[in-house]
C-alpha positions as CSV (number, residue, x, y, z in Angstrom):
1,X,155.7,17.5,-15.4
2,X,157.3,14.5,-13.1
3,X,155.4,16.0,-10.3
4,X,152.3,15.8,-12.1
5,X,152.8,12.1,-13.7
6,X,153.2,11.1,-10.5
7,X,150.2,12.4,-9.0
8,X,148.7,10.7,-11.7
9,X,150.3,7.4,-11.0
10,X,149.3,7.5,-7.6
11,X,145.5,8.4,-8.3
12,X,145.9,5.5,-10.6
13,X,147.1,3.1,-8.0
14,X,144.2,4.2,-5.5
15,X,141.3,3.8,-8.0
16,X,138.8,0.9,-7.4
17,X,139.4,-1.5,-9.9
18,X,136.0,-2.1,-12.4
19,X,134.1,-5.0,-11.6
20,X,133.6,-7.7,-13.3
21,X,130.2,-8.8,-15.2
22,X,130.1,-11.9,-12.6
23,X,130.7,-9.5,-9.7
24,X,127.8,-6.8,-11.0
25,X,125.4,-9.9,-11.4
26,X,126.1,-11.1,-8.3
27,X,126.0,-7.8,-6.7
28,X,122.2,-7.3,-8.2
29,X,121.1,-10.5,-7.6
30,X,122.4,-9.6,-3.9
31,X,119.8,-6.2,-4.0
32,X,116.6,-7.9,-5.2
33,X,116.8,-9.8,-2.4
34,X,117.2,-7.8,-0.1
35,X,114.8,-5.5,-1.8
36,X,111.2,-6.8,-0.3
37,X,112.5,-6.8,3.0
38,X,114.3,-3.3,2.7
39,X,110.4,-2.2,1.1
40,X,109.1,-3.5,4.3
41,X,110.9,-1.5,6.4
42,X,110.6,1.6,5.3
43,X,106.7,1.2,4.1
44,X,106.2,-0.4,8.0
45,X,108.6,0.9,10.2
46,X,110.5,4.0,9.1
47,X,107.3,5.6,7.6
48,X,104.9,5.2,10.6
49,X,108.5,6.2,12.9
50,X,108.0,9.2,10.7
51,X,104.5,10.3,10.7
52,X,103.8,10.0,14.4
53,X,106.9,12.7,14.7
54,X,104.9,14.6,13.1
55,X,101.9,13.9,14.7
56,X,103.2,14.6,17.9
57,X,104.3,18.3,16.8
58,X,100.1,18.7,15.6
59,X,96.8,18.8,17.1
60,X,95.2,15.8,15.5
61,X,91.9,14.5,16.7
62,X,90.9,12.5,13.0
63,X,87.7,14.6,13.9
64,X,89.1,18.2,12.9
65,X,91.4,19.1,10.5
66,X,95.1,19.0,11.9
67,X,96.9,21.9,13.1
68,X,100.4,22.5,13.6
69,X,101.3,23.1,17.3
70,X,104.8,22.6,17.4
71,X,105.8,21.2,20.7
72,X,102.3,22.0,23.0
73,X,101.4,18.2,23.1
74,X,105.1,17.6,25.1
75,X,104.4,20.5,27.4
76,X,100.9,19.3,27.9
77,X,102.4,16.5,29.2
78,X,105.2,18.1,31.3
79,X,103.2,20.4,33.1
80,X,99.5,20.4,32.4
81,X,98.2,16.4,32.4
82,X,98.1,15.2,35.8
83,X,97.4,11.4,34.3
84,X,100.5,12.1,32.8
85,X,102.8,11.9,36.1
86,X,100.0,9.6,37.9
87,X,100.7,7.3,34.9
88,X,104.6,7.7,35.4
89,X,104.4,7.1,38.7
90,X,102.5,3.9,38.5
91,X,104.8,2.3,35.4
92,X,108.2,3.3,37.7
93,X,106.8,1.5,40.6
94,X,105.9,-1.6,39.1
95,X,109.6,-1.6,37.1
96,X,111.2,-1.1,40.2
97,X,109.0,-4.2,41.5
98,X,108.5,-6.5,39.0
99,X,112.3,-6.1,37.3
100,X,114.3,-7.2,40.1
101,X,112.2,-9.9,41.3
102,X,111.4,-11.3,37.7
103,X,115.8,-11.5,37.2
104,X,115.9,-13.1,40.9
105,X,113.3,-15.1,40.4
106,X,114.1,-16.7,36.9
107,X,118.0,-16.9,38.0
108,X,116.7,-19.0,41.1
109,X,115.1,-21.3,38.8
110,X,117.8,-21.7,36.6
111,X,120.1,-22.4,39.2
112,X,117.6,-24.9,40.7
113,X,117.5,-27.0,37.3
114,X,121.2,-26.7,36.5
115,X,122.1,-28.6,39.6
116,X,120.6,-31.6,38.1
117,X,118.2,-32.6,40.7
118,X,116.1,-36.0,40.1
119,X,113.5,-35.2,37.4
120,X,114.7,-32.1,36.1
121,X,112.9,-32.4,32.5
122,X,109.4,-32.3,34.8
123,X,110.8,-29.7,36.9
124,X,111.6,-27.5,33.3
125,X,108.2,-27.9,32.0
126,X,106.3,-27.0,35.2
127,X,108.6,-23.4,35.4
128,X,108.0,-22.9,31.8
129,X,104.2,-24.0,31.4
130,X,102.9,-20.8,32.3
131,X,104.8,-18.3,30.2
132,X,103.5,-20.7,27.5
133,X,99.6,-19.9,28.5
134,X,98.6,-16.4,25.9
135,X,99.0,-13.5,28.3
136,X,95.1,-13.0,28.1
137,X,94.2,-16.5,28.8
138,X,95.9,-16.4,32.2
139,X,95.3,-12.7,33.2
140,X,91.5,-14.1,32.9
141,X,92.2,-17.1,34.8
142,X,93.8,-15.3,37.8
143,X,91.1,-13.0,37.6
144,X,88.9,-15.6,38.4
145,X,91.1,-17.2,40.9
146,X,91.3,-13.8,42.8
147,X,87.9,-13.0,42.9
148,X,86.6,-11.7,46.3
149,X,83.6,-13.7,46.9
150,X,84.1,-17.1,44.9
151,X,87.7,-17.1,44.0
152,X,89.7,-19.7,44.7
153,X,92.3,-17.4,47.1
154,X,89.7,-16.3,49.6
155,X,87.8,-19.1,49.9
156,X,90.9,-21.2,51.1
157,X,91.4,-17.8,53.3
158,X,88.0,-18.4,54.6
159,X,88.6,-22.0,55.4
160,X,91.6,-21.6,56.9
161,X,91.8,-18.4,58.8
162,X,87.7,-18.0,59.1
163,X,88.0,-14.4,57.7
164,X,87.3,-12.7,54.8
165,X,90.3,-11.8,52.0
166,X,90.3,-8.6,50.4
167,X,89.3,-7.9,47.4
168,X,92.2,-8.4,45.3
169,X,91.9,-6.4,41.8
170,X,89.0,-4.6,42.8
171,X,91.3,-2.8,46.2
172,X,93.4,0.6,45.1
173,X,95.8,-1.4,48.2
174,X,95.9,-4.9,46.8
175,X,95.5,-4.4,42.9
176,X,99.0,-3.3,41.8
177,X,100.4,-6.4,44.2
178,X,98.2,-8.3,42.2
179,X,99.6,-7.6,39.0
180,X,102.9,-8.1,39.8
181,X,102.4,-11.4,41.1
182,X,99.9,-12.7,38.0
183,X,103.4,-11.2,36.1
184,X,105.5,-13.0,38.1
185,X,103.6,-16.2,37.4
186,X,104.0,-15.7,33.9
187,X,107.7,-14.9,33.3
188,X,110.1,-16.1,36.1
189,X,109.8,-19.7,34.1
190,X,109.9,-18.0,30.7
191,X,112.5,-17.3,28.1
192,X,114.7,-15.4,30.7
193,X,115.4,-18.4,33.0
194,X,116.1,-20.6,29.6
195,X,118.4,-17.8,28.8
196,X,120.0,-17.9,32.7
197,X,119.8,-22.0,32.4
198,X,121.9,-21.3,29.2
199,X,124.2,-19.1,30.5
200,X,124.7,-21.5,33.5
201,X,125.7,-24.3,31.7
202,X,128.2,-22.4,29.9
203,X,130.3,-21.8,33.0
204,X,133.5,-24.1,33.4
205,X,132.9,-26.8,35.6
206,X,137.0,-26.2,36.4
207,X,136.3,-23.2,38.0
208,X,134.1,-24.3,40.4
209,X,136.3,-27.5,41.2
210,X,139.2,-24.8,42.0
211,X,136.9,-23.1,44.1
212,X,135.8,-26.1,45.7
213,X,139.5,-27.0,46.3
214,X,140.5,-23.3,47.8
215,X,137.7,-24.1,50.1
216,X,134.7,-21.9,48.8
217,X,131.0,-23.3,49.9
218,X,128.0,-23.1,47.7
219,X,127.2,-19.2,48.9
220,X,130.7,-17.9,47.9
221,X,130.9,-20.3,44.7
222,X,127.7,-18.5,43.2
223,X,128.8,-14.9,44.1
224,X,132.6,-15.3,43.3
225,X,132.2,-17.4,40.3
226,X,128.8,-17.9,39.0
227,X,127.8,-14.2,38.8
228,X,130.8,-13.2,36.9
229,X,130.7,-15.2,34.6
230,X,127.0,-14.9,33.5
231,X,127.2,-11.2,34.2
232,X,126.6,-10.3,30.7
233,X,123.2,-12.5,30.7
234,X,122.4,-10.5,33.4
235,X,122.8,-7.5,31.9
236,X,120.8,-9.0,29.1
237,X,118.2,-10.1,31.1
238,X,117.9,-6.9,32.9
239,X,117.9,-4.9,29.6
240,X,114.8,-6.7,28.3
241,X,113.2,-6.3,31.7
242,X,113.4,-2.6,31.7
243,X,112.1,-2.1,28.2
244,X,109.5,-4.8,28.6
245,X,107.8,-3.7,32.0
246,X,108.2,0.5,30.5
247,X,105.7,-0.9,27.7
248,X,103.1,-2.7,30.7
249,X,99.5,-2.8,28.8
250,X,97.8,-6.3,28.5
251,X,97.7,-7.6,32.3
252,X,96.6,-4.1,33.3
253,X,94.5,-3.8,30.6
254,X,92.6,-6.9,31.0
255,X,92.6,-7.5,34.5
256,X,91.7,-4.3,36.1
257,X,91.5,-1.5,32.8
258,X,93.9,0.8,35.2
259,X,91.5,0.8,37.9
260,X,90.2,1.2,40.6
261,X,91.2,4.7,41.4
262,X,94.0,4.6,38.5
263,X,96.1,2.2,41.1
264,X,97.7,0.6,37.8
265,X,96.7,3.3,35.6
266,X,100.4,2.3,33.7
267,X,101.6,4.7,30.7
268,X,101.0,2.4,28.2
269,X,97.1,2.8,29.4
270,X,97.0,6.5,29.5
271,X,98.8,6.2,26.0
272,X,95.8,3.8,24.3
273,X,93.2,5.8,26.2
274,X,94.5,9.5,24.5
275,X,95.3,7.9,21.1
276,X,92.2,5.0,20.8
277,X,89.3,6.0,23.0
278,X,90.2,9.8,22.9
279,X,91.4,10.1,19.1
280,X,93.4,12.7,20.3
281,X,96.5,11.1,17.9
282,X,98.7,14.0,18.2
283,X,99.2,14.0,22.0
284,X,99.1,10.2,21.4
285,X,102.2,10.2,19.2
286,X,103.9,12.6,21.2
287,X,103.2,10.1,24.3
288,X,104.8,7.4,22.5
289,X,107.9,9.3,21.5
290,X,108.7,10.6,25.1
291,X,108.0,6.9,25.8
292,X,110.4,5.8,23.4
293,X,113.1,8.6,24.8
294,X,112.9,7.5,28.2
295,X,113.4,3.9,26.9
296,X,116.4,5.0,25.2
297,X,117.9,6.9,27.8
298,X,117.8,4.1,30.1
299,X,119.0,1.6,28.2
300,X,122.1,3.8,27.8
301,X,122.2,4.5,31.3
302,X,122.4,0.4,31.9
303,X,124.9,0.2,29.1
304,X,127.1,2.8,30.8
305,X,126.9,1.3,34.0
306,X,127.6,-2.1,32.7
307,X,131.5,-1.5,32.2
308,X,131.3,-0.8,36.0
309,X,130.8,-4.8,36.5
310,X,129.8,-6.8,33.4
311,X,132.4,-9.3,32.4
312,X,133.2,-10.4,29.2
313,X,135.2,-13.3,28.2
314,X,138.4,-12.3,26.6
315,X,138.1,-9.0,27.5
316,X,141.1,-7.4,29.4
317,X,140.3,-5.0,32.0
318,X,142.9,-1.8,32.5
């Protein structure tokens, strides 16, 4: 009997006390709104998440009825679609390019306009103009300024050099180098070197005086100080980078529709061309999930690798 009153007692002690009629109110009022959003989000992201998994396991064409094919569409892909690894090929390349540069580039800047060099408000406007101009506007003006005949490029080649340039978009050689620097036009004075400016100016000026004083110049104060300290906005950066240049559609689209001879024939492309001029939605969604597993895996892979030499402030290192 003791053993059991106090078993009792004990329960007693860990229940949840009942709330209140202020707390249940408040509590609602809390759910409703939250409730449109939470709607949203399952009616507009979860559900469509959803269906194109199970797209991707059919044979949907929205011109025949669908047909369960379990996983065909991802072996299709593996070992049967050659525009598949062509496609693959092209998007790794141009990550491999335009991430590195794009980080370099945009740090460069940053540093340049966190040294406070005479008319640094001018300087921040004419590095962040561009990424300012719609991504179809200027893909349509550097189409125009790269055109072989009456483009702006080769006619200053033809004054200059008295020779004709190549034909920039419309070469297999030249129309990937193209796109990456129309890209790199667009974001090295974009939100990531506002990001790098911000990370900049959050470095303590002691640090570098201290350096200064042990007799560090301006090469050994950048990599001994200044890429420490922001190594988590480069991480950032770099993160965004990856995802954003796996996901390369509009400049490729616009400028040169993966062409010529599927020189930036990007995934992205091949994935709008099965799923939008095909109909082929099936091997579409299954496209975008294996799209959206690689993206996941290397994210990870960066995350893992960031213990290796991303510092945080406050953190202790064992």
């Amino acid at each position: 009997m003791e053993s059991a009153h106090a078993f009792d007692v004990a329960t007693a002690t860990r229940r949840r006390p009942r709330m209140s009629r202020q707390e249940i109110r408040e509590a609602l009022q809390g759910y409703t709104f939250i409730l449109p959003w939470a709607i949203g989000f399952l009616a507009f992201i979860v559900g469509p998440l959803l269906t194109s998994l199970y797209y991707s396991l059919t044979r949907y064409t929205l011109l025949r009825p669908m047909e369960w094919v379990g996983l065909e569409n991802y072996t299709y892909a593996l070992f049967r679609d050659s525009l598949f690894w062509k496609s693959i090929e092209r998007t790794l390349l141009w990550t491999l390019t335009t991430v590195p540069l794009g980080v370099l580039g945009s740090f460069l800047a940053a540093l340049l306009l966190d040294r406070g060099v005479r008319g640094t408000t001018a300087w921040r406007i004419c590095f962040f103009l561009p990424s300012l101009t719609p991504q179809v506007a200027a893909v349509i003006l550097w189409v125009w300024i790269l055109q072989p005949e009456v483009g702006i490029v080769n006619s200053l080649i033809r004054m200059v050099f008295n020779s004709k340039g190549p034909g920039w978009l419309t070469s297999p050689t030249w129309a990937l180098p193209s796109l990456v620097g129309i890209n790199l036009w667009t974001s090295i004075g974009s939100n990531r070197m506002l990001i790098f400016l911000a990370g900049l100016q959050g470095v303590p000026r002691e640090l570098y005086d201290a350096s200064e004083v042990d007799g560090a110049n301006w090469w050994h104060r950048i990599l001994h100080v200044t890429i420490p300290m922001i190594s988590p906005t480069i991480f950032f950066n770099l993160v965004l980078g990856m995802i954003n240049s796996l996901q390369v559609f509009g400049v490729a689209f616009v400028a040169t529709a993966g062409g010529p001879a599927y020189a930036t024939y990007f995934y992205a492309l091949h994935l709008y061309q099965t799923a939008f001029k095909s109909f082929d939605m099936g091997y579409g969604s299954a496209l975008a999930w294996m799209l959206f597993i690689v993206i996941l895996v290397m994210t990870l892979v960066q995350q893992w690798l960031s213990k290796r030499w991303v510092f945080y402030s406050g953190e202790v290192r064992r």
